[in-house]
VOGU-3710 file (C-alpha; in Angstrom, 3 decimals, decimal comma):
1> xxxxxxxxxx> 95,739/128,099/92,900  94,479/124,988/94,087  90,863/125,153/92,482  92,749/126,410/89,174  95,096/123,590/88,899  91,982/121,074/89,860  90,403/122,848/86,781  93,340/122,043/84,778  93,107/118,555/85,927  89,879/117,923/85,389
11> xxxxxxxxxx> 90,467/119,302/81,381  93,465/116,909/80,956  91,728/113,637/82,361  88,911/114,517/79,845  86,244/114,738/82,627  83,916/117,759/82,325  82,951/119,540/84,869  79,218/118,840/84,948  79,861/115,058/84,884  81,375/115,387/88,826
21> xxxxxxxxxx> 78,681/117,810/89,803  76,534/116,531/92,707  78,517/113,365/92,636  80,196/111,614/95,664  83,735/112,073/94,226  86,063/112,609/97,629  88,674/115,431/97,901  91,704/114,902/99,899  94,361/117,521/100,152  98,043/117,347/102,117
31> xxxxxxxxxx> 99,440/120,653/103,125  100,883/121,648/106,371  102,027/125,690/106,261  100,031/128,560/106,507  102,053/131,580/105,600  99,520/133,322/103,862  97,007/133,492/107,205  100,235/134,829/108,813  100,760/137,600/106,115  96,904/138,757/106,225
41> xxxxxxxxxx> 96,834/138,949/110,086  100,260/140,898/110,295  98,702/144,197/109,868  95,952/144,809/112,437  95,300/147,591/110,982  93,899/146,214/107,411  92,540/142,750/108,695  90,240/141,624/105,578  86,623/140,411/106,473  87,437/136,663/105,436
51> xxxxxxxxxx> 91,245/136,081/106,460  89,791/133,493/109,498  87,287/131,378/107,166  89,683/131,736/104,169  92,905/130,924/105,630  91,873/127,473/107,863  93,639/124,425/106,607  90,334/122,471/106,393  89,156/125,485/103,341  91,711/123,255/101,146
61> xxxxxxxxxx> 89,593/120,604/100,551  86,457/121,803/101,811  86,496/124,707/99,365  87,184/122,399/96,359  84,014/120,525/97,595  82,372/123,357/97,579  83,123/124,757/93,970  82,817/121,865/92,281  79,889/120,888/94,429  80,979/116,974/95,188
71> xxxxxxxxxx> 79,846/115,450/98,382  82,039/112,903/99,089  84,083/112,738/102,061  86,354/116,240/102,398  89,339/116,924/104,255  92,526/118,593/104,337  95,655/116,083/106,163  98,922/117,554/107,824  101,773/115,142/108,739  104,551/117,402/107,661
81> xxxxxxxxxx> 106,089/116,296/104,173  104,124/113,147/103,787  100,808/115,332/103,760  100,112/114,522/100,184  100,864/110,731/99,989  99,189/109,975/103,216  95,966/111,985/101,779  96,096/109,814/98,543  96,116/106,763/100,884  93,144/108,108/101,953
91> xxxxxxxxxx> 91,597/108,185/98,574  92,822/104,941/97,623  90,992/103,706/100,967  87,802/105,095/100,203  87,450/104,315/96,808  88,201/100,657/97,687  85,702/100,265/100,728  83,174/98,069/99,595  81,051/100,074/101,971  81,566/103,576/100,461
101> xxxxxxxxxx> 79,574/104,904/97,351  82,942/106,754/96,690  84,031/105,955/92,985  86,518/108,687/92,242  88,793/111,257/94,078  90,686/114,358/93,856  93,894/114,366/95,758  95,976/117,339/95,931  99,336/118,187/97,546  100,130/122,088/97,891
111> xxxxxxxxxx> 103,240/124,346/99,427  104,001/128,085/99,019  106,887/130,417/100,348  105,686/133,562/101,208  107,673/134,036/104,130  111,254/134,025/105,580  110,038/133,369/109,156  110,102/129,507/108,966  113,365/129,485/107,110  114,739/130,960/110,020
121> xxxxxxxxxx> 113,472/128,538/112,299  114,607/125,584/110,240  118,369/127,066/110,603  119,410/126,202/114,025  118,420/122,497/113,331  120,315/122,574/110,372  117,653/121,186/108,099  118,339/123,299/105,129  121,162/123,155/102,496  123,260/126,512/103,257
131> xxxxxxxxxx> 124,044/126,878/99,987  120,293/126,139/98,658  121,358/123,342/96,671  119,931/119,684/97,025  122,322/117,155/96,777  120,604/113,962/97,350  122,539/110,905/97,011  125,760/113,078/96,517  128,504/113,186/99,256  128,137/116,869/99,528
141> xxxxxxxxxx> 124,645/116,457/100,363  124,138/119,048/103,505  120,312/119,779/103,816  116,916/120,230/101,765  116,227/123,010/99,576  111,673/124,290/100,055  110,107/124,135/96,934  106,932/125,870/95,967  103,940/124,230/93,809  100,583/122,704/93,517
151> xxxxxxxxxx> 99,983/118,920/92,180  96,513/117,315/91,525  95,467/114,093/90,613  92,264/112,285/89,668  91,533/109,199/91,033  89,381/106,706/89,595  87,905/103,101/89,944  89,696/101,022/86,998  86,607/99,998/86,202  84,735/103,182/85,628
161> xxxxxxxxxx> 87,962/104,516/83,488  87,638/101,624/81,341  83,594/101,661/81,046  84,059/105,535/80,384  86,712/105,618/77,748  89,061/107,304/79,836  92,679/107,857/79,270  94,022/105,999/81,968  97,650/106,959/83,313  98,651/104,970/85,944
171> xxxxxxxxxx> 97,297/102,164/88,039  97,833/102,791/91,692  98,688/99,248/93,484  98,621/99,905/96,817  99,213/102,946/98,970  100,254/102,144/102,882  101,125/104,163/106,219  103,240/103,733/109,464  104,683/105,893/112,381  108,225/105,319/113,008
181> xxxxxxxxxx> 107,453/105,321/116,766  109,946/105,820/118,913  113,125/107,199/118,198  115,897/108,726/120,076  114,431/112,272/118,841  110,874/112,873/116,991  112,968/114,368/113,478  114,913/110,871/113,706  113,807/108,538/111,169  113,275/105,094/111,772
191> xxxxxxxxxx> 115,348/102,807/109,173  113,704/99,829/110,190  110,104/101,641/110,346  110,647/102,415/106,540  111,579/98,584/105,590  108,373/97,707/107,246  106,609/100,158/105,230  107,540/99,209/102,111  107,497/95,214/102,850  103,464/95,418/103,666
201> xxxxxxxxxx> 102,968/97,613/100,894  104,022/94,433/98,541  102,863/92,085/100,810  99,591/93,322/101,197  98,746/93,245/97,733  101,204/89,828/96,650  103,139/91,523/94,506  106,832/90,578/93,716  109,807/93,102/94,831  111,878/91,956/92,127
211> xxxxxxxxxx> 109,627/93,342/89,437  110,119/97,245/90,568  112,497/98,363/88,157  112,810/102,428/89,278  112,276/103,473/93,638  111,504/107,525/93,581  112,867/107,804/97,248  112,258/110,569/99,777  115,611/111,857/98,987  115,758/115,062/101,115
221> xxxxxxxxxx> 119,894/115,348/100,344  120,233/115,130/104,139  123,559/113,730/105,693  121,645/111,624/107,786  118,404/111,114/106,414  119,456/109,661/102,556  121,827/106,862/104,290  119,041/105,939/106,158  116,408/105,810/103,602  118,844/103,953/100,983
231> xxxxxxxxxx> 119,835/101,271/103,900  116,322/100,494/104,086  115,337/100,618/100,348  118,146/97,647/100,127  117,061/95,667/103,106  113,528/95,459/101,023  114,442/94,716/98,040  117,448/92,913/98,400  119,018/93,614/95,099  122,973/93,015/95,934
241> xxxxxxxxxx> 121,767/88,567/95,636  122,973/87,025/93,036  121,641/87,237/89,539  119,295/89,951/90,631  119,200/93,276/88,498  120,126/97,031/89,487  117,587/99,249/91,326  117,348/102,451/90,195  116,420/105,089/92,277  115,747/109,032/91,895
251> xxxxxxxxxx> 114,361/112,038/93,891  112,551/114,986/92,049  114,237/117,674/94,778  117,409/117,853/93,037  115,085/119,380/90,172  112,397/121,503/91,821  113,016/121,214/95,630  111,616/119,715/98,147  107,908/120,708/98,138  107,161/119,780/101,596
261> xxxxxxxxxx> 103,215/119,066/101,923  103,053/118,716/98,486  106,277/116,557/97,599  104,398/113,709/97,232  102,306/114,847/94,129  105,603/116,144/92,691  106,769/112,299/93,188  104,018/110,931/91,840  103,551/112,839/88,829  107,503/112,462/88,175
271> xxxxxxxxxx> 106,710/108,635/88,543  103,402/108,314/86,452  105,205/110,054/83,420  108,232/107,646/83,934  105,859/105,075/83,549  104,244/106,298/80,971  107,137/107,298/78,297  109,433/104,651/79,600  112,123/107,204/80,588  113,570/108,111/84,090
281> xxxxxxxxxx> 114,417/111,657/84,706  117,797/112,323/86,238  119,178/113,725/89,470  120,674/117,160/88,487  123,850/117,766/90,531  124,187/114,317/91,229  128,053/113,551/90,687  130,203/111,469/93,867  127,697/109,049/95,395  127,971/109,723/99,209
291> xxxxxxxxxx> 130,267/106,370/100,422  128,241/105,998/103,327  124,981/105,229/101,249  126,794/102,002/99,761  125,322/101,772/96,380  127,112/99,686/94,151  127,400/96,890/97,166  124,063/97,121/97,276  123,334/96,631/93,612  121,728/100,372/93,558
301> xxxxxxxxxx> 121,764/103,060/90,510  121,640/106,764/91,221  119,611/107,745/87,758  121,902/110,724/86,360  120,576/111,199/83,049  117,624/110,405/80,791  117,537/106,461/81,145  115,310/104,052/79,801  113,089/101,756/81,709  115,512/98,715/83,180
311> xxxxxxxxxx> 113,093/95,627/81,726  110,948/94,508/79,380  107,326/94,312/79,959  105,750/95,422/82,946  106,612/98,720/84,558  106,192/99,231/88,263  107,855/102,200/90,285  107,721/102,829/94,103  107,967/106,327/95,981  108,887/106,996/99,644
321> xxxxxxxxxx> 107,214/110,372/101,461  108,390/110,500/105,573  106,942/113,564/107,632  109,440/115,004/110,194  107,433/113,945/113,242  107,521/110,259/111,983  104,590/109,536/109,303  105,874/107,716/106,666  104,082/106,995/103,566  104,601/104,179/100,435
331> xxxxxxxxxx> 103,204/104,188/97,290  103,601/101,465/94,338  102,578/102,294/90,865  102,199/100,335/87,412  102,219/101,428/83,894  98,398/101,343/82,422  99,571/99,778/78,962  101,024/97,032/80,615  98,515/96,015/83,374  96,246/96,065/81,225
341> xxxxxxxxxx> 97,185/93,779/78,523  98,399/91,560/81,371  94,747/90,988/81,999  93,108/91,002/78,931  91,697/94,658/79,309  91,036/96,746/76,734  91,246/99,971/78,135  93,192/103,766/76,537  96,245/104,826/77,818  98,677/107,429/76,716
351> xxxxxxxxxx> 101,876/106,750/75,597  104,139/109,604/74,865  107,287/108,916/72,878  108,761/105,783/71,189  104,914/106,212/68,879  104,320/107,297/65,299  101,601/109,948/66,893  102,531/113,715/66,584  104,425/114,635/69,294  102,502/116,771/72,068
361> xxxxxxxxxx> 98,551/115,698/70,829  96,403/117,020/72,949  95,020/113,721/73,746  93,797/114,334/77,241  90,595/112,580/77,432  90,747/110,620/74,166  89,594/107,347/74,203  91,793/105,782/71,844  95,392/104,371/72,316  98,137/104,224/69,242
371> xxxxxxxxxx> 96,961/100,903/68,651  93,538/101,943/67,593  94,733/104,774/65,223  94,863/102,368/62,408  94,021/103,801/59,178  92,017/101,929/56,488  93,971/104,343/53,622  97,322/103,236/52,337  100,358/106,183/52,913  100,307/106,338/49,351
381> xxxxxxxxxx> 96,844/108,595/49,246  97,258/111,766/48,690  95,747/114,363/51,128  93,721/115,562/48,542  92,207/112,198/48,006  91,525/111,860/51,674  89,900/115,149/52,075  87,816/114,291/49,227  86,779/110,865/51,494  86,426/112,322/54,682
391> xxxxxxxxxx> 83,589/114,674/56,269  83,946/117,443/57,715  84,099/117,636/61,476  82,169/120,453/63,732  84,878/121,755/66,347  83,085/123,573/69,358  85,290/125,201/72,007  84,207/127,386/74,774  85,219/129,920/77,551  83,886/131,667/80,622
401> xxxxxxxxxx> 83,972/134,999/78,882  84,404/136,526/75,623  87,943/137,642/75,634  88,830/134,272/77,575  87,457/132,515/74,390  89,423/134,472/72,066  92,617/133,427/73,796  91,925/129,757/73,663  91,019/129,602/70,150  93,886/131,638/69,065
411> xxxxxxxxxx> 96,342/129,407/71,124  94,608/126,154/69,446  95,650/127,962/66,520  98,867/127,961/67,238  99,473/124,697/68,787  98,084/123,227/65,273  100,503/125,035/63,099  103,114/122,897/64,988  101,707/119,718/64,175  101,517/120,452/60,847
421> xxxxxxxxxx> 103,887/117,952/59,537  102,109/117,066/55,673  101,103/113,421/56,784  98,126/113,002/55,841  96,933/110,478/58,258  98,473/111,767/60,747  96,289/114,872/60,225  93,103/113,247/60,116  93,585/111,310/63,154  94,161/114,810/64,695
431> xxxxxxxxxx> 91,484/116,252/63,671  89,059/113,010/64,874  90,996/113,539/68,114  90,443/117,329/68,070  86,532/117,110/67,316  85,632/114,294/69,827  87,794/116,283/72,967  86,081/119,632/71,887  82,706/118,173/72,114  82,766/115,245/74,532
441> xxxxxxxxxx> 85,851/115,847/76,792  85,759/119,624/77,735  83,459/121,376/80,316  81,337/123,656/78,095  80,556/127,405/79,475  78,266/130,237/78,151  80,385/131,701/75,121  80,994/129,260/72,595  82,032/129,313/68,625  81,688/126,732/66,807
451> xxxxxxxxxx> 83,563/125,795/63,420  83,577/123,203/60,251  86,466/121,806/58,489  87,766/118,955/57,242  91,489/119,737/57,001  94,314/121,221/59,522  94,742/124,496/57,550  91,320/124,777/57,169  90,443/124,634/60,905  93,519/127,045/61,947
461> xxxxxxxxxx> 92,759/129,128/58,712  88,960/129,768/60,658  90,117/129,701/63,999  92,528/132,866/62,816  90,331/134,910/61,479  87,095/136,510/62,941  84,703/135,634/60,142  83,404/133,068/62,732  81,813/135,123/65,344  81,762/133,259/68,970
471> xxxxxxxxxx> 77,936/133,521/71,299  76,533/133,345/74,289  73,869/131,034/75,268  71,371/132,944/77,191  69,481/130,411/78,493  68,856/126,525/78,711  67,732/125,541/74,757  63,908/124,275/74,621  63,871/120,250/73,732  62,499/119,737/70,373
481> xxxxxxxx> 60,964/115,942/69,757  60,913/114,620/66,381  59,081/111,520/65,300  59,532/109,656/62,292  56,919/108,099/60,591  55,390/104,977/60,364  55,110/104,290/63,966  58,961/103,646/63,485
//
C-alpha cells in the first residue's frame, strides 16, 4: 500500500517518476505495529520464503528506496503515535542541512488493523473508547478509537518548487522534537514538556504566536490526556489577554480515528487542505465541551462545523503528535498563496474553492495559479469562435498495461463530462491544463494512445470510442538530427 499511495503522490505533485530516479531524494517513514509479520508467522506450517525480509520495519522506507531507486538517506522511525511527524522532522532536517545534497523527501506515515491481539492488550490500561467512539474535546470523552490508513507527502526545497513550476501546497515552517522526560509513569504526558515544544518551534524560527489562527491538536478524546494537551496549547499561546482573538482548535480522530504511526500524516494533510481552501473541518460528535478543558476562559474554539479561516491574510496552522512513551512532536504550517506574495514570489499554488475554476480540475502538477488563467477573449465569444482561434492540443496518456490504459482513459472520460459546464473559457483553460499534465506532469509507461482535439466533446467523444487504438513502445526511439540550412 505504501509504494501505491507514494505512486499516487508522486502523480498529484506533478513529478514523474523518471525525474526522482537515481536522485538523492530521502524517504522517511513513521510506523510502529507489525501485525502482518505476526499473521504470516502464525502458521508454522505455511511460513512463506520472504515473511523475515518482507515484514522488518526498516523494508518501509528501504523498500520505497528501492523501487523508486533514490539514494538519499532511508529509514523507517517508531516512537509510538508521533512516528510520522517525528520522521517529517527528519526530512525537514535534511533537506535544510547546508551539508546534505538532499533537495526533496518522501515522508510517509502508515497503520493497519489486522489483528485483535493488541486491542486486547490496550484494554486493561483503559486506553481505548469502550464504545469505539472518539470524543475529543467532549465531556464524554473516555478513550481513542485505532484508525487504519496510509498518508504520503512530498517534500521539497521552496526553491526548486518554484524554479520547477510546481504546484506548491503548503510551506512547512518549522518542525521540532522533545521527550517529556520524566513523569510519574512513561504513558503520562508532560503538560509542561508540550508548552516547551511548541514555544521553540516559534521561537526557533521568529515567528509570532498570535498569527496561528487554527491548532490541529493531538486530541486522542482521552480523560486525561485532552485537558492536558489544551492546558498547554493556552499557556503558549496565551489567547484569554485582552484584545487577543479565539484559537481554534480541531483533531481529525473524531472523523477517521486515531491512526497511530500514521496520525500525523492524517493531521497534516487535514491541515494543508485547511490552508489551502480556507475552511476548517469540524469535530464530528463534538457537542458539551469537557469543563475541565476550560475553553471559553481560555479564549479557545472547539471547530464543530465547516468554518472559515479566523483572519485575513496570512494563514498559519499548528499540529501536536505525542508518542505514548513520551516523544512529542510540533509542526507549524503556512498557506503557499500567502507566503508567497508576502515575499514577492511568484510561485503556483492551488486554491480550491472561493475561485471561478471548475470545481475538482485535475490540476495536480500545473504550473499555473487562478491568477494566471486570464483570458485574452471577452465572455461574449462564442465557443465556436474560439474553437475556430485555438489549435488543437495532442493529449497523450499512458498505463503499465493494456487493459490498465483502457481504464484510465475511460475514467478521464468521465471525469470531463462533469466539467462540462458550456463556458467557453473555462473549457479551454481545461483543456491547456489537460494537455500540459498529460505530457509534462505524468510518469509515462510502455502503452500509450495518443489523441487530437481542440474542444471538450471532442476529446471525450475520442477518448470513448476505440477508433484511436493505444501502443506499445518496444524499444527506446532512435534520435533523429535535423539541420536547417544556411549554417543557421
Amino acid at each position: 500500500m505504501l509504494l501505491e499511495v507514494t505512486y499516487e503522490t508522486l502523480e498529484n505533485a506533478g513529478v514523474p517518476m523518471s525525474t526522482i530516479v537515481g536522485s538523492d531524494m530521502s524517504c522517511y517513514v513513521g510506523s510502529f505495529s507489525r501485525e502482518y509479520y505476526i499473521v504470516c508467522s502464525t502458521d508454522l506450517n505455511d511460513t512463506l520464503p520472504y515473511t523475515t525480509t518482507g515484514n522488518g520495519l526498516t523494508i518501509m522506507s528501504n523498500r520505497l528506496s528501492w523501487f523508486y531507486d533514490i539514494r538519499g538517506p532511508s529509514m523507517t522511525l517508531d516512537t509510538a503515535c508521533s512516528s510520522s511527524l517525528v520522521a517529517l522532522s527528519l526530512a525537514v532536517q535534511n533537506i535544510r542541512d547546508s551539508k546534505s545534497t538532499t533537495r526533496q523527501s518522501l515522508v510517509a506515515g502508515s497503520n493497519l488493523i489486522l489483528l485483535p491481539d493488541q486491542m486486547t492488550t490496550m484494554n486493561p490500561l483503559h486506553f481505548l473508547s469502550p464504545n469505539s467512539q472518539c470524543y475529543s474535546f467532549d465531556e464524554r470523552a473516555n478513550g481513542y478509537v485505532r484508525g487504519e490508513g496510509v498518508g504520503v507527502v512530498l517534500l521539497k526545497h521552496i526553491d526548486d518548487a518554484i524554479r520547477a513550476g510546481d504546484c506548491i501546497r503548503g510551506v512547512i515552517r518549522n518542525v521540532v522534537c522533545n521527550q517529556d522526560g520524566r513523569t510519574p509513569g512513561i504513558t503520562f504526558l508532560s503538560s509542561d514538556a508540550q508548552v516547551s515544544l511548541i514555544r521553540q518551534a516559534y521561537e526557533s524560527v521568529g515567528l509570532d504566536l498570535d498569527e496561528t489562527g487554527y491548532f490541529e491538536a493531538h486530541g486522542t478524546g482521552t480523560a486525561a490526556g485532552d485537558p492536558l494537551e489544551v492546558s498547554a496549547i493556552a499557556a503558549a499561546f496565551q489567547r484569554e489577554k485582552e484584545g487577543r482573538k479565539s484559537l481554534l482548535i480541531g483533531s481529525v480522530k473524531p472523523n477517521i480515528g486515531h491512526l497511530e504511526g500514521g496520525a500525523g500524516m492524517a493531521g497534516l494533510t487535514k491541515t494543508i487542505l485547511a490552508l489551502e481552501s480556507g475552511i476548517i473541518l469540524g469535530n464530528i460528535l463534538f457537542e458539551n465541551a469537557n469543563p475541565r478543558l476550560g475553553l471559553e476562559s481560555r479564549n479557545l474554539k472547539v471547530v464543530q462545523g465547516p468554518t472559515a479561516w479566523p483572519r485575513e491574510g496570512l494563514r498559519r496552522a499548528s499540529m501536536n503528535s505525542f508518542g505514548y512513551s513520551g516523544t512529542n512532536a510540533h509542526c507549524i504550517v503556512d498557506d503557499a498563496e500567502h507566503y508567497l506574495a508576502a515575499r514577492g514570489l511568484s510561485g503556483n499554488t492551488q486554491r480550491s474553492i472561493h475561485t471561478d475554476r471548475i470545481v475538482g480540475a485535475p490540476t495536480a502538477g500545473l504550473p499555473f495559479a487562478d491568477s494566471d488563467f486570464v483570458s485574452e477573449s471577452s465572455d461574449t465569444e462564442s465557443v465556436h469562435d474560439l474553437e475556430d482561434k485555438a489549435d488543437c492540443k495532442v493529449f497523450i496518456m499512458s498505463a503499465p498495461d493494456q487493459a490498465a490504459l483502457r481504464r484510465v482513459v475511460e475514467g478521464h472520460a468521465v471525469y470531463l463530462q462533469t466539467c462540462s459546464n458550456g463556458n467557453a473559457v473555462e473549457a479551454r483553460q481545461l483543456l491547456q491544463s489537460l494537455a500540459f499534465i498529460y505530457s509534462n506532469r505524468r510518469t509515462t509507461f510502455q502503452w500509450r494512445q495518443a489523441m487530437i482535439a481542440n474542444s471538450v466533446e471532442a476529446l471525450v467523444s475520442k477518448m470513448q470510442s476505440n477508433v484511436v487504438k493505444p501502443n506499445r513502445a518496444g524499444k527506446n526511439p532512435l534520435v533523429l538530427f535535423c539541420f536547417t540550412g544556411q549554417g543557421a
